[in-house]
TORKOL-4160 file (C-alpha; in steps of 0.2 Angstrom, whole numbers, padded with zeros to 4 digits, m for minus):
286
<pt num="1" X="0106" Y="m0226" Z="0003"/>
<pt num="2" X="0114" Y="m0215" Z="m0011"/>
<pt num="3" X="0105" Y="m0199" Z="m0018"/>
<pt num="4" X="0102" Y="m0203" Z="m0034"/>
<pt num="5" X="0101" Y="m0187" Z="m0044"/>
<pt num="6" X="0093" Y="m0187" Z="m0064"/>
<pt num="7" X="0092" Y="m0171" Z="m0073"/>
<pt num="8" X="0077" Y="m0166" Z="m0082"/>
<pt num="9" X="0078" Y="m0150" Z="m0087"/>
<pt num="10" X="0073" Y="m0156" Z="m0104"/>
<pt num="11" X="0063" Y="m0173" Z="m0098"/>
<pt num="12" X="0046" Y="m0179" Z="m0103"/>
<pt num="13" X="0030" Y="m0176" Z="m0091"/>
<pt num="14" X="0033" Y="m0198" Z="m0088"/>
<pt num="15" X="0051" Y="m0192" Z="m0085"/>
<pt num="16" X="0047" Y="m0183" Z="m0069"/>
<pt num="17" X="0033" Y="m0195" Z="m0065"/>
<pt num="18" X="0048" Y="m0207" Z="m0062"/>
<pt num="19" X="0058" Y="m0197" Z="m0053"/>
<pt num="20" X="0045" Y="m0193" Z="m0042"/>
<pt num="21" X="0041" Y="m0210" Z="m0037"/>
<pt num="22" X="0061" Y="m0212" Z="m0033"/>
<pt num="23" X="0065" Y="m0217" Z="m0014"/>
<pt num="24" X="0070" Y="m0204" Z="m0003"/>
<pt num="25" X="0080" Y="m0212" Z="0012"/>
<pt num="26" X="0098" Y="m0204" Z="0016"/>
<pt num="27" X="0092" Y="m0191" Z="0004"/>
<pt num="28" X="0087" Y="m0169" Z="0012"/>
<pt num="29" X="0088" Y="m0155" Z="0008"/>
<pt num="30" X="0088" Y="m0147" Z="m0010"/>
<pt num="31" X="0094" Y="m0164" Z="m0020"/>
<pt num="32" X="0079" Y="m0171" Z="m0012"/>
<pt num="33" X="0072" Y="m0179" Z="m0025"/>
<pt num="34" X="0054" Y="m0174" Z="m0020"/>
<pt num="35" X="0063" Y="m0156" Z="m0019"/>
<pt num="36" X="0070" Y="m0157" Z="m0038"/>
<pt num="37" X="0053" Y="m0164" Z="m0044"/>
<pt num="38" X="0045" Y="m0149" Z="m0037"/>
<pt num="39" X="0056" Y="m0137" Z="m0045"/>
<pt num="40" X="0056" Y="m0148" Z="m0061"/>
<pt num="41" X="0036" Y="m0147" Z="m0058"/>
<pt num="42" X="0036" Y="m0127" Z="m0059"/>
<pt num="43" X="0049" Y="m0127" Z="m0075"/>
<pt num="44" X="0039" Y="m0138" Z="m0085"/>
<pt num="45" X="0023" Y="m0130" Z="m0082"/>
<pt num="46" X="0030" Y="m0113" Z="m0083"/>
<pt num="47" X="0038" Y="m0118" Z="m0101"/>
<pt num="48" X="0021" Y="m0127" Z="m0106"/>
<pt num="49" X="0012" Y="m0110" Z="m0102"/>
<pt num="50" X="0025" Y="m0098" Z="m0109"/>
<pt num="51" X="0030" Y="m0090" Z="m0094"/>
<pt num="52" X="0048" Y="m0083" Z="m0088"/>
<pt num="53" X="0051" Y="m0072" Z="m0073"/>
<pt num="54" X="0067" Y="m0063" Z="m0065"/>
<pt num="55" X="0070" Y="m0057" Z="m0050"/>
<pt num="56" X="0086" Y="m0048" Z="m0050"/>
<pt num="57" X="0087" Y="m0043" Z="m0029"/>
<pt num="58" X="0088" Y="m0029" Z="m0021"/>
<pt num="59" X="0100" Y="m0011" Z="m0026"/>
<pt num="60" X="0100" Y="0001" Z="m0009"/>
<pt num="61" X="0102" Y="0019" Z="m0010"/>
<pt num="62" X="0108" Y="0030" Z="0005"/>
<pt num="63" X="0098" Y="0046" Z="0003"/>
<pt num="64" X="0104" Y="0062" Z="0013"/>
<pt num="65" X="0085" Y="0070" Z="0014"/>
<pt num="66" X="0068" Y="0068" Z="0007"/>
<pt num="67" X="0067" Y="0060" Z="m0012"/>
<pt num="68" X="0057" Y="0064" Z="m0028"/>
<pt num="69" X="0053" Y="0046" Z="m0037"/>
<pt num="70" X="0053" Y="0046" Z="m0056"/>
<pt num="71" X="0048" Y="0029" Z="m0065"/>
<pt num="72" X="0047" Y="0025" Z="m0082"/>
<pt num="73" X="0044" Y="0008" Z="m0086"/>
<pt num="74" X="0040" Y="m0003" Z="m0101"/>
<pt num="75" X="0026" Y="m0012" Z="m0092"/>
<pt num="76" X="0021" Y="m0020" Z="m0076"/>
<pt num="77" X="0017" Y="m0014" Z="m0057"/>
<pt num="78" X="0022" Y="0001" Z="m0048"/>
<pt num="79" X="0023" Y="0001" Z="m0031"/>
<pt num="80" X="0034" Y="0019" Z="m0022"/>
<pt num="81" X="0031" Y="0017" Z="m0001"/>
<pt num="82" X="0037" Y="0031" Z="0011"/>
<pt num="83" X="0041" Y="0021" Z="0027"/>
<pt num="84" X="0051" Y="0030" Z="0039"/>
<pt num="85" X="0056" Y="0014" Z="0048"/>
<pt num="86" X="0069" Y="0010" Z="0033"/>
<pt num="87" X="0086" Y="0017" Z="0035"/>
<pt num="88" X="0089" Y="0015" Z="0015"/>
<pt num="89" X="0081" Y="0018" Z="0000"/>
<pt num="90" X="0079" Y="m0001" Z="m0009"/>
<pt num="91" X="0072" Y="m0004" Z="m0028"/>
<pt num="92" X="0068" Y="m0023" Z="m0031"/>
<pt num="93" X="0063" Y="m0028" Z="m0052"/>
<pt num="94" X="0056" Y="m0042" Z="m0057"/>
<pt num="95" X="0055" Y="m0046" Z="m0075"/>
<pt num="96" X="0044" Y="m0056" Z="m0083"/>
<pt num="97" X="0037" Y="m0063" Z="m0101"/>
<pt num="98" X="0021" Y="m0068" Z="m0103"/>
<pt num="99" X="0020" Y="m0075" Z="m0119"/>
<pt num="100" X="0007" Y="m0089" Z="m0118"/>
<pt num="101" X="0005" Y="m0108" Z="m0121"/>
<pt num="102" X="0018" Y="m0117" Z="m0133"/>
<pt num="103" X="0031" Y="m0102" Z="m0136"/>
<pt num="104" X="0046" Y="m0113" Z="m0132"/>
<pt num="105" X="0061" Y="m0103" Z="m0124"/>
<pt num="106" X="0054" Y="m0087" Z="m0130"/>
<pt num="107" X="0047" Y="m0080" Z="m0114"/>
<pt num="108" X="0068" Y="m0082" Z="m0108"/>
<pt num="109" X="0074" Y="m0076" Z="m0122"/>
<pt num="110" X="0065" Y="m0062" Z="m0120"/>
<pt num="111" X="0072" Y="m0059" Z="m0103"/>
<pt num="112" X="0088" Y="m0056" Z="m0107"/>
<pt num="113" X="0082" Y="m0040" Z="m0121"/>
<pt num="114" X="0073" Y="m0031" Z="m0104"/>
<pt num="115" X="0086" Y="m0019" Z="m0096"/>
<pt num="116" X="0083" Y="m0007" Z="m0081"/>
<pt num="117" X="0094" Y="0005" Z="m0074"/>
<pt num="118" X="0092" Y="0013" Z="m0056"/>
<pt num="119" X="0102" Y="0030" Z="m0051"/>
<pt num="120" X="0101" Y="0042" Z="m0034"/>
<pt num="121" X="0106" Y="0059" Z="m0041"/>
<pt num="122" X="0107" Y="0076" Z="m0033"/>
<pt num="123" X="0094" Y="0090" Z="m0033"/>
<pt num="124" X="0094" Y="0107" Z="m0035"/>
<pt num="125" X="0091" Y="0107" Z="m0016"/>
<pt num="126" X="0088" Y="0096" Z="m0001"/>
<pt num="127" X="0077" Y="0085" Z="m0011"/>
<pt num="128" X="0088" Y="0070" Z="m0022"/>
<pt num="129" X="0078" Y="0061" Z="m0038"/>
<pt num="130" X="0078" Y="0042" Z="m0039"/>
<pt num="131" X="0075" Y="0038" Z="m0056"/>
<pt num="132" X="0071" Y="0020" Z="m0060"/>
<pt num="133" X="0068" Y="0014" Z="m0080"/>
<pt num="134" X="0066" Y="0000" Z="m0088"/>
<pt num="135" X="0067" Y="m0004" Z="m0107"/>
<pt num="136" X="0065" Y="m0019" Z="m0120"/>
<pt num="137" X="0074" Y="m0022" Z="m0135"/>
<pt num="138" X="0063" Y="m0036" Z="m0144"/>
<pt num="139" X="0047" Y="m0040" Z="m0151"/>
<pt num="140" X="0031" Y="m0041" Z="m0143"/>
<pt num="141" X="0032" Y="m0028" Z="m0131"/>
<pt num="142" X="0016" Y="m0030" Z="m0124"/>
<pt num="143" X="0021" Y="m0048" Z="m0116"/>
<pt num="144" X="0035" Y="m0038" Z="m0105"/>
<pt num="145" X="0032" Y="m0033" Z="m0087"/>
<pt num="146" X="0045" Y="m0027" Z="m0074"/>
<pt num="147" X="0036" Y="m0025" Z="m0058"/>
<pt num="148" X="0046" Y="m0012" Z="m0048"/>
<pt num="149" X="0047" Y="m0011" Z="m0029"/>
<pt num="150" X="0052" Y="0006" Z="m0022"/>
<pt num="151" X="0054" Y="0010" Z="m0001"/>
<pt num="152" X="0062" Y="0026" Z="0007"/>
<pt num="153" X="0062" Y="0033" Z="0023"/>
<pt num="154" X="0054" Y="0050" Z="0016"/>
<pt num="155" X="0045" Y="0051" Z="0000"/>
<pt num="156" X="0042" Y="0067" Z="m0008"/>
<pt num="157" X="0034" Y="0067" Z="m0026"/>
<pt num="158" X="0031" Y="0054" Z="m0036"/>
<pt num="159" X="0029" Y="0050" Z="m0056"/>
<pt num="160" X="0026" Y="0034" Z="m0063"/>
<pt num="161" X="0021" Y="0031" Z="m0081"/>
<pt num="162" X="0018" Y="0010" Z="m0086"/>
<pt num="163" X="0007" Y="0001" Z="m0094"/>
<pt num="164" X="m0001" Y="m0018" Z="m0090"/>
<pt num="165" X="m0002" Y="m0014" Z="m0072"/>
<pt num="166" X="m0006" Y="m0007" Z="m0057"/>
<pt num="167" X="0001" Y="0009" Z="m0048"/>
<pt num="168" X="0002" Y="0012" Z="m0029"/>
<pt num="169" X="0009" Y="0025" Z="m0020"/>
<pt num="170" X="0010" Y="0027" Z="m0001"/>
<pt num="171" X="0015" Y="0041" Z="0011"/>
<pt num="172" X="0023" Y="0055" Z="0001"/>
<pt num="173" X="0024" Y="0070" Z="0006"/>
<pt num="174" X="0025" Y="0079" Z="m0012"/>
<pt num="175" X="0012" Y="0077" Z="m0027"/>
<pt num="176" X="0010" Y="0064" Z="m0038"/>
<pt num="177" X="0007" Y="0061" Z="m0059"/>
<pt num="178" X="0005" Y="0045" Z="m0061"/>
<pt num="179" X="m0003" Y="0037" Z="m0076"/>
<pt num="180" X="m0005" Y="0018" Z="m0080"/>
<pt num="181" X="m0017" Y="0009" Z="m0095"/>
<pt num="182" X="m0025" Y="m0007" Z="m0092"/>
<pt num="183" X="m0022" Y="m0006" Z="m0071"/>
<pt num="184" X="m0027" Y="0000" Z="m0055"/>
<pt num="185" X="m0020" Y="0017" Z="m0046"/>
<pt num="186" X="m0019" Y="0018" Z="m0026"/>
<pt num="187" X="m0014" Y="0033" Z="m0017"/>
<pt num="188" X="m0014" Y="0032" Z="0001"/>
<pt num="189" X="m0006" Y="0046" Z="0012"/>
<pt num="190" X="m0005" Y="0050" Z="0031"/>
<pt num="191" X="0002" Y="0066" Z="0028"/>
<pt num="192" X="m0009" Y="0082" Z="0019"/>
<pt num="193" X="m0007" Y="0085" Z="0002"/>
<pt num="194" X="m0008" Y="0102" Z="m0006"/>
<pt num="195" X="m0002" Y="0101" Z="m0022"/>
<pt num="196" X="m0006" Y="0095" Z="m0041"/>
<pt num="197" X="m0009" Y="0079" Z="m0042"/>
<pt num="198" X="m0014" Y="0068" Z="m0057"/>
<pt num="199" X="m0022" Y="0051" Z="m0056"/>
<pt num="200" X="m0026" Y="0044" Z="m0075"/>
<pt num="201" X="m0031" Y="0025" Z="m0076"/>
<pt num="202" X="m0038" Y="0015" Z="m0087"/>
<pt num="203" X="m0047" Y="m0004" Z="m0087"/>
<pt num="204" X="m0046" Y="m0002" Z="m0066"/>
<pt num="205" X="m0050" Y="0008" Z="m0051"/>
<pt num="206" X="m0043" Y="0023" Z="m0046"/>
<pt num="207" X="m0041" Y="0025" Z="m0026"/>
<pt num="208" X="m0037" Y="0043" Z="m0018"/>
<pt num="209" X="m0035" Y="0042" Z="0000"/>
<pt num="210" X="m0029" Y="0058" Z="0011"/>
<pt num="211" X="m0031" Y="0066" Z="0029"/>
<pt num="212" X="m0034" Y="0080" Z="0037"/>
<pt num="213" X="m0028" Y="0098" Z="0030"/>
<pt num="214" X="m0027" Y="0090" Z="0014"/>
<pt num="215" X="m0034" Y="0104" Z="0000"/>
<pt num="216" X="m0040" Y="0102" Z="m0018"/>
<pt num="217" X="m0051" Y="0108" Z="m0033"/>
<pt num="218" X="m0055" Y="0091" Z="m0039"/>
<pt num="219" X="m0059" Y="0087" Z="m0057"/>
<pt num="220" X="m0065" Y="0072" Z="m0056"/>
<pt num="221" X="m0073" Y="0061" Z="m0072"/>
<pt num="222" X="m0076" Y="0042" Z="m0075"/>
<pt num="223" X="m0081" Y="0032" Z="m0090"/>
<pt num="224" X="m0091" Y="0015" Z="m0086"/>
<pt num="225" X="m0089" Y="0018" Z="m0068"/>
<pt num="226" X="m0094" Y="0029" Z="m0055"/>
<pt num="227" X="m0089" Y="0039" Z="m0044"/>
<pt num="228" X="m0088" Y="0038" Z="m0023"/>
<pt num="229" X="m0085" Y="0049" Z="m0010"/>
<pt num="230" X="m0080" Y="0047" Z="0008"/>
<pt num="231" X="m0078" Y="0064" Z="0015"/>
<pt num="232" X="m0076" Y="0065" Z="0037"/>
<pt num="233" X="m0060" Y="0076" Z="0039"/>
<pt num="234" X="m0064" Y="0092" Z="0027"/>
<pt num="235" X="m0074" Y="0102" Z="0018"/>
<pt num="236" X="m0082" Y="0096" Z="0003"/>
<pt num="237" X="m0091" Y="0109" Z="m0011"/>
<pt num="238" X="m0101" Y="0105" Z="m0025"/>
<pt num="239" X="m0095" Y="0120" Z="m0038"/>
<pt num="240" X="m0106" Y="0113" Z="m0053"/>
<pt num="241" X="m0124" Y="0108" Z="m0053"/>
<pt num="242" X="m0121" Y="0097" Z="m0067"/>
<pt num="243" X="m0111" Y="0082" Z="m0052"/>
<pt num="244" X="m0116" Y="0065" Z="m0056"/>
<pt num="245" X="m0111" Y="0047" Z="m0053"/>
<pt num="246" X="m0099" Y="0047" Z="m0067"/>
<pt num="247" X="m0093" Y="0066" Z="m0063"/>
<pt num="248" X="m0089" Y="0079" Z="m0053"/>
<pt num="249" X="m0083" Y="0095" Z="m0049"/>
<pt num="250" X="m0077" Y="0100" Z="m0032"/>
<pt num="251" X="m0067" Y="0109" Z="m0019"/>
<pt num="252" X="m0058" Y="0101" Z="m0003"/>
<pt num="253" X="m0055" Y="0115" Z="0011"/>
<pt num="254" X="m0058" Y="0127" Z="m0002"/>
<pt num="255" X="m0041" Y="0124" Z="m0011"/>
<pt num="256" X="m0036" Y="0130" Z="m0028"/>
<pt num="257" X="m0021" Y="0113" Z="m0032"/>
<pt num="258" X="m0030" Y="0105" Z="m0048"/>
<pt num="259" X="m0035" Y="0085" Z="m0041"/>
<pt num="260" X="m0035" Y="0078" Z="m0058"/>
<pt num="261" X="m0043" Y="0059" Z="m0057"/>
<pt num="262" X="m0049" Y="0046" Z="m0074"/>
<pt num="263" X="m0050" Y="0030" Z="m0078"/>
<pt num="264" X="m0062" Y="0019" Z="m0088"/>
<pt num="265" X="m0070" Y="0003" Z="m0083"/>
<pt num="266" X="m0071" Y="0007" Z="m0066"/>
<pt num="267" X="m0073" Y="0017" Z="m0050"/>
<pt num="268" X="m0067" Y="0031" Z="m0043"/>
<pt num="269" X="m0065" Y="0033" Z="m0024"/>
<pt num="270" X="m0059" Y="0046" Z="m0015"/>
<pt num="271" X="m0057" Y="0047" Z="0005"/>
<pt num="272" X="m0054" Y="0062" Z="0017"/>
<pt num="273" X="m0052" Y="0053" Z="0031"/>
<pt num="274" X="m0043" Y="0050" Z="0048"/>
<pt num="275" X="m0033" Y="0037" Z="0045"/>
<pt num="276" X="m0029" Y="0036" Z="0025"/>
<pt num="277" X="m0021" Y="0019" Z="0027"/>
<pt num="278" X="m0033" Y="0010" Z="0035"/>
<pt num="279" X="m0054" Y="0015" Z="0033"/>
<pt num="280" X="m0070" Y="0007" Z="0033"/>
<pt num="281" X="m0082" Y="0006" Z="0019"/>
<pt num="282" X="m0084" Y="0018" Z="0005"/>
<pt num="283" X="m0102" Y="0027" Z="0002"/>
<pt num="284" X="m0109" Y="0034" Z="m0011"/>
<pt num="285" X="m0113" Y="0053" Z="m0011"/>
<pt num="286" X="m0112" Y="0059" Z="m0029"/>
């Protein structure tokens, strides 16, 4: 039998009711017609819900030595991994509108006014910046997201500034200042970190995770949240009496690098522990 093909980019729901109910003999792969209804299926109801995403691949980067990541985006996750296993350094981008219900072709209008750029360029020494941004020339700003992927072989510091999403960064070497509103902040390292490092959320959790050898003088405050504390690989001092569940003041291995953690609407956690990537529960100690 024939593949009969109809095109419904622009059907009715009772359009691709029909065409799901088509037969399928002598018919595979993506012309399918159970395939296209599918794919119709997710249009429709991403039109319907005023939805549009892109995701524009992979750019790779052949870095000589360790690299410093600097992102400024528009909006949307954050994610910078140090994994020695890569050979390259690779940034993936997804846009995305999220416009709501009955915005027609809006959401994919939009699309086209986000812009991002991605460059590799020399330091001052052994150390190359990647510095990754993303832009929107439109209305409505706050429907834009460009969710941003970044993994090298050696991560050295790392700053991130977004908004409408989450921020995690794993295994660096360097500090960090990252700083995201309405989202989340992970940072998660095997290696020890000495330097400054500034952790300000808001409307999500803010997770500090570090080994042994790690230093600190942690300043440390929470609004509608509280603070926790796992502490097995280190030395931990109180130096105000004033500590409390919402915050704190204190010293890792007696360092003097300012820890600098915030968010609102909710908790803080911060781990000293073996193995950074991978713990068990958290305890209250405030």
């Amino acid at each position: 039998m024939q593949c009969i093909l109809v095109s419904i980019s622009r059907a009715t729901l009772a359009g691709v009711l029909v065409l799901a109910a088509l037969g399928t003999a002598g018919c595979t792969g993506p012309n399918h017609p159970e395939e296209v209804a599918n794919s119709t299926f997710h249009s429709l109801r991403n039109t319907v819900k005023g939805h549009a995403e892109s995701n524009d691949g992979v750019v790779q980067f052949r870095a000589l030595g360790p690299i410093d990541v600097v992102v400024d985006s528009v909006g949307g996750h954050v994610e910078v991994i140090g994994n020695p296993r890569s050979s390259v350094t690779t940034v993936q981008v997804v846009r995305e509108a999220r416009h709501g219900y009955l915005r027609g072709s809006e959401p994919y209008e939009a699309l086209q006014m986000i812009d991002w750029t991605a460059d590799l360029a020399p330091g001052p020494g052994p150390v190359e910046t990647l510095r990754v941004t993303s832009d929107y020339d439109g209305p409505e700003a706050w429907f834009i997201r460009t969710h941003i992927r970044i993994e090298t072989p050696d991560l050295a510091s790392v700053n991130v500034r977004t908004v409408r999403g989450s921020i995690e960064v794993v295994n660096n070497t360097g500090a960090v200042d990252i700083r995201t509103e309405e989202g989340s902040i992970l940072v998660a390292s095997e290696h020890p970190l000495r330097g400054e490092n500034i952790l300000i959320g808001s409307g999500g959790d803010v997770d500090y995770r570090v080994p042994r050898g790690s230093t600190g003088y942690f300043d440390v405050e929470v609004v509608d949240g509280e603070i926790m504390t796992r502490i097995t690989e280190g030395l931990w001092r109180y130096v105000r009496k004033a500590n409390s569940a919402d915050m704190v003041n204190a010293t890792l291995n007696d360092g003097t690098n300012p820890v600098i953690i915030r968010t609102t609407e909710g908790d803080i956690r911060i781990s000293v522990v073996r193995n950074p990537l991978g713990y068990g529960p958290l305890r209250t100690s405030a």
